[in-house]
C-alpha positions in Angstrom: 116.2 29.0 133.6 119.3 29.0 131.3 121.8 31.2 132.5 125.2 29.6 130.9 126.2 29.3 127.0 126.3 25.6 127.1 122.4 25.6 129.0 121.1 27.8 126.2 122.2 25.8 123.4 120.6 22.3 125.4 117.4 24.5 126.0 117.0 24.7 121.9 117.8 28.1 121.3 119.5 29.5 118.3 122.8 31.8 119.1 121.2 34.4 117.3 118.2 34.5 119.5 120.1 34.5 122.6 122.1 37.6 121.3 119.3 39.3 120.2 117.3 38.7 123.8 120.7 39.4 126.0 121.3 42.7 124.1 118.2 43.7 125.0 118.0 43.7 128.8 119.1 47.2 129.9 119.5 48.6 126.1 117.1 48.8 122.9 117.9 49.6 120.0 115.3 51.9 119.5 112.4 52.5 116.6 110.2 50.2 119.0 111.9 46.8 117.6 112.4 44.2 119.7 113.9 41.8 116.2 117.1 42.7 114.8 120.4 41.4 113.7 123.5 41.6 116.3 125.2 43.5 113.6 122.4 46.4 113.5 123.2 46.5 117.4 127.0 47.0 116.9 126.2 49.6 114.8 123.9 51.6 117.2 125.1 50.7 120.3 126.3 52.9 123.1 127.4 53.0 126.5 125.2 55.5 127.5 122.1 54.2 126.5 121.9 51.7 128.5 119.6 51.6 132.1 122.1 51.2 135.1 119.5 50.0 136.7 117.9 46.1 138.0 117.1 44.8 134.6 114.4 41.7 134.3 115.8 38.6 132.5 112.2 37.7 131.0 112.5 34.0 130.0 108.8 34.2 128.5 110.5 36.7 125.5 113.3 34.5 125.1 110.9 32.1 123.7 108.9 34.5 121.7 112.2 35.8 120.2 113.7 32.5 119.3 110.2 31.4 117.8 111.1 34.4 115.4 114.2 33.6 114.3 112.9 29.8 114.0 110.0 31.3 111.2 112.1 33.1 109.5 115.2 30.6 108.9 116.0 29.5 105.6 114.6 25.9 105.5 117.7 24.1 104.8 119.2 25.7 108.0 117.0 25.0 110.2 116.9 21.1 108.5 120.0 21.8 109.6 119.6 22.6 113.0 116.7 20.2 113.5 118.5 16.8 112.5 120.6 16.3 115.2 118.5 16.3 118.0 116.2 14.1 116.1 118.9 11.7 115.7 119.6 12.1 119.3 116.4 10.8 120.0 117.0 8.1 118.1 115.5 8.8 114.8 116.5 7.9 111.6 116.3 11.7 109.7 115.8 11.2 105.7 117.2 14.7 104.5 114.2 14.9 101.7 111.6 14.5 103.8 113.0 17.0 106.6 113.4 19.2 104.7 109.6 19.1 103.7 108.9 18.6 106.8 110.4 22.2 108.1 107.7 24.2 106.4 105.3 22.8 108.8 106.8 23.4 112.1 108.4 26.6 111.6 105.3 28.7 112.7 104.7 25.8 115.7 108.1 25.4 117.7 109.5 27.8 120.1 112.9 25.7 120.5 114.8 23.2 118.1 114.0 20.9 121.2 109.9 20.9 120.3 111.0 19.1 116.9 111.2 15.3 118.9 107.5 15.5 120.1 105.9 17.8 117.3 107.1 15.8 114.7 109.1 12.6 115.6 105.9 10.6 114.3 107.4 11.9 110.9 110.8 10.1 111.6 109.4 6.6 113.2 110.2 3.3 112.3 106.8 2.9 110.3 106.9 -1.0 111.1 106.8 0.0 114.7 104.8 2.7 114.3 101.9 2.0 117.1 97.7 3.4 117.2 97.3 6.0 120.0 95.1 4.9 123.1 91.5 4.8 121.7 91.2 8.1 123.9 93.2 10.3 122.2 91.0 8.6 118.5 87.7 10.0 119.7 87.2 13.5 118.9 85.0 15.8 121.0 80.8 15.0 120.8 81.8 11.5 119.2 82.2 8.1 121.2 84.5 5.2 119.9 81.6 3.8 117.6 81.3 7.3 116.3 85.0 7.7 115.6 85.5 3.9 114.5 82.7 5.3 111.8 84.3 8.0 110.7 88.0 6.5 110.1 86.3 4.4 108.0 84.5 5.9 106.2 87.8 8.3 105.4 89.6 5.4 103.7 87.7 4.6 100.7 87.4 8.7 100.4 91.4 8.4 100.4 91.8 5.7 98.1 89.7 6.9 95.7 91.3 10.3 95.0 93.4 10.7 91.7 96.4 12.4 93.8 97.2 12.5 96.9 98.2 16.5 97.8 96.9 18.4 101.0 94.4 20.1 99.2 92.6 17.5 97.3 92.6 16.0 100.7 91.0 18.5 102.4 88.5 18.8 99.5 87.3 15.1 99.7 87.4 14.8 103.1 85.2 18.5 103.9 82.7 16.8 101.3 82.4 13.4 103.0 82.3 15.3 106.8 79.4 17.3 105.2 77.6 14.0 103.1 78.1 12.1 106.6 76.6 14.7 109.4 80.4 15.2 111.0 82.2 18.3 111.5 84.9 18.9 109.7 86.6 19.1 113.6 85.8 15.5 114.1 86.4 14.3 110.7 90.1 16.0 110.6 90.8 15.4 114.0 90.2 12.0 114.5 92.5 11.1 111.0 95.1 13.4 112.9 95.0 11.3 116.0 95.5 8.4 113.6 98.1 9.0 111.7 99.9 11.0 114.0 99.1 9.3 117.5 99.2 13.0 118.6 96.3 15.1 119.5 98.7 18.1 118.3 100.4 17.9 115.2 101.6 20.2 112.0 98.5 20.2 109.6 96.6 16.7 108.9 96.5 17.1 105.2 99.8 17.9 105.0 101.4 15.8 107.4 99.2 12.9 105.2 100.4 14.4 102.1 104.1 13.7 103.2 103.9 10.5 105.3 101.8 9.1 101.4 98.5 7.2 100.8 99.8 3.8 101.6 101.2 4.1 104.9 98.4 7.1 105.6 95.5 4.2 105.3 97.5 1.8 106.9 97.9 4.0 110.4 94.2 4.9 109.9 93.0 1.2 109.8 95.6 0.4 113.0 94.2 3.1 114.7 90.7 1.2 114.0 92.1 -1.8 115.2 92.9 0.1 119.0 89.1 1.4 118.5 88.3 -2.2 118.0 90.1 -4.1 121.0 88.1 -4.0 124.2 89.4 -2.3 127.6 91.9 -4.2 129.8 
């Protein structure tokens, strides 16, 4: 549990949600909001108001809060934010696609920390980039046969479509889950798994829509290849 400045900021959480959350304990500001800006609570603040009493120091809204502020930042603050700690993990951040990248995570992470294993696939060295274990490929109801089918069966869908955006995706791909007997669940989530090597990831169309056709197909058909390859 962070208690110290230099433990918060490690932790992933933005200064503004650690004000916001520390202001709190003992004090409100009233009108039933839990969100507001730490110049709205210089502005009401007073001595008297707040409990003398044992206060909790509830980690759990910490989180919540700084999930907030992360949702509503400005996108080329929290690109920002993010790219360091990306770096730090030894990514190599393009600004461009970061910053189309943000959109996608800013409902999903509670710290700037989630950003390495939410999204890091995003920022991989693509001729590194390696299939997930054939276990995390085969979506629920379906057996490696069954998932080998449908990866497919996705790329000629994928190749033939005149452009390549999330929802022309989706489109194509609903149609040829409902042509083939799949679910759109098993459809969607095994190209996830492919391109992604993650069972949980920001959306699969737009995630595919970013990372582009080419090197979409080509994660789907190494992701086929682990499918492929016996057990050791």
């Amino acid at each position: 549990m962070p208690v110290l400045a230099h433990e918060f900021i490690e932790a992933g959480y933005l200064p503004e949600a650690v004000m916001n959350f520390l202001t709190n304990i003992g004090w409100n500001i009233g009108d039933n909001r839990e969100v507001f800006r730490t110049q709205e609570a210089i502005e009401r603040f007073e001595l008297k108001a707040v409990n003398p009493g044992n206060s909790a120091y509830p980690i759990a809204k910490l989180d919540w809060l700084n999930s907030q502020y992360i949702q509503h930042s400005a996108v080329d603050d929290l690109a920002r934010r993010l790219k360091p700690l990306l770096q730090a993990a030894g990514f190599a951040v393009d600004d461009d696609r970061l910053r189309r990248v943000v959109p996608l995570l800013q409902a999903r992470l509670k710290t700037l920390n989630d950003v390495v294993p939410m999204a890091g696939f995003f920022f991989a060295d693509w001729d590194a980039f390696e299939a997930p274990a054939p276990e995390i490929l085969i979506p629920r109801k379906l057996d490696g046969a069954g998932a080998a089918a449908v990866l497919s069966g996705s790329i000629p869908v994928l190749e033939s479509l005149d452009d390549f955006s999330h929802k022309t995706q989706h489109r194509a791909l609903a149609a040829y889950a409902k042509a083939s007997g799949y679910k759109n669940g098993q459809v969607f989530g095994a190209l996830r798994a492919a391109v992604t090597g993650q069972r949980v990831s920001p959306p699969t169309f737009e995630t595919m829509e970013i990372l582009g056709r080419a090197e979409s197909i080509r994660r789907i058909k190494l992701a086929l290849r682990a499918l492929s390859e016996p057990a050791p």
